[in-house]
C-alpha positions in Angstrom: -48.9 50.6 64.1 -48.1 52.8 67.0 -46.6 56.1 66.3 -43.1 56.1 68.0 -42.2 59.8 69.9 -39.4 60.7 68.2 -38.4 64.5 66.8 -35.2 63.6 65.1 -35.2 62.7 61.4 -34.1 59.4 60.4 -32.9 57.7 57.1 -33.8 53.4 57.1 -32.0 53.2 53.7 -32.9 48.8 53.1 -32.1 46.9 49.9 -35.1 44.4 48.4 -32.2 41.4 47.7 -31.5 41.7 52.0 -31.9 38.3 52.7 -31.2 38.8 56.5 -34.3 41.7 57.5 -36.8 41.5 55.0 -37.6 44.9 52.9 -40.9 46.0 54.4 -39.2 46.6 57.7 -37.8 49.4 56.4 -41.8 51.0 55.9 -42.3 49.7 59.4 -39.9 52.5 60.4 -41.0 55.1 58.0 -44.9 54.4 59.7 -43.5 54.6 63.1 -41.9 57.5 63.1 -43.3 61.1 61.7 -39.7 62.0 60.0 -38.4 58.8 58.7 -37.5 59.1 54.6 -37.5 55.8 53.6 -35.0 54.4 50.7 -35.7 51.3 49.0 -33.1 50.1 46.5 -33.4 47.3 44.3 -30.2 46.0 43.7 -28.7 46.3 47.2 -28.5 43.2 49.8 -27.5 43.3 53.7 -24.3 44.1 53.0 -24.7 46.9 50.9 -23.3 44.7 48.5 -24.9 46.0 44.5 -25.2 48.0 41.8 -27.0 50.8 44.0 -24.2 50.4 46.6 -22.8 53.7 45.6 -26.3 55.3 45.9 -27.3 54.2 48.7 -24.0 55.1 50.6 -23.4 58.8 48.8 -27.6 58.8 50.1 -26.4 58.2 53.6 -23.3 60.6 53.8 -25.8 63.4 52.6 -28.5 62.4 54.9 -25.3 62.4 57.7 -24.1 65.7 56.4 -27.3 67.4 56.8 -28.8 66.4 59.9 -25.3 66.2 61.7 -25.9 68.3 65.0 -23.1 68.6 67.5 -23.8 68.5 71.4 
């Protein structure tokens, strides 16, 4: 996979019950770019519907909160 040319960080936060984009294209973005975290949660579908709904949303806000830059 080809390396995308991005310097930003990015966050692909993806639940394994999404039945609309399936899991592993959330590692397609972590391989793609150099400063992707990747978050995987279990019991989280496309809707961020799920017991890690909480998680993965108080996960985002931080990610959000710390990488924030204003123009």
């Amino acid at each position: 996979m080809r390396r995308l040319r991005c310097s930003s960080t990015a966050l692909a936060i993806q639940g394994e019950q999404d039945k609309v984009i399936d899991p592993s294209c959330a590692h397609n973005y972590g391989n793609a770019m150099a400063n992707c975290t990747v978050s995987l949660y279990t019991n989280l579908d496309h809707k961020f519907n799920g017991d890690d709904r909480m998680r993965a949303i108080g996960e985002a806000v931080a990610f959000l909160q710390t990488h924030h830059e204003v123009a």
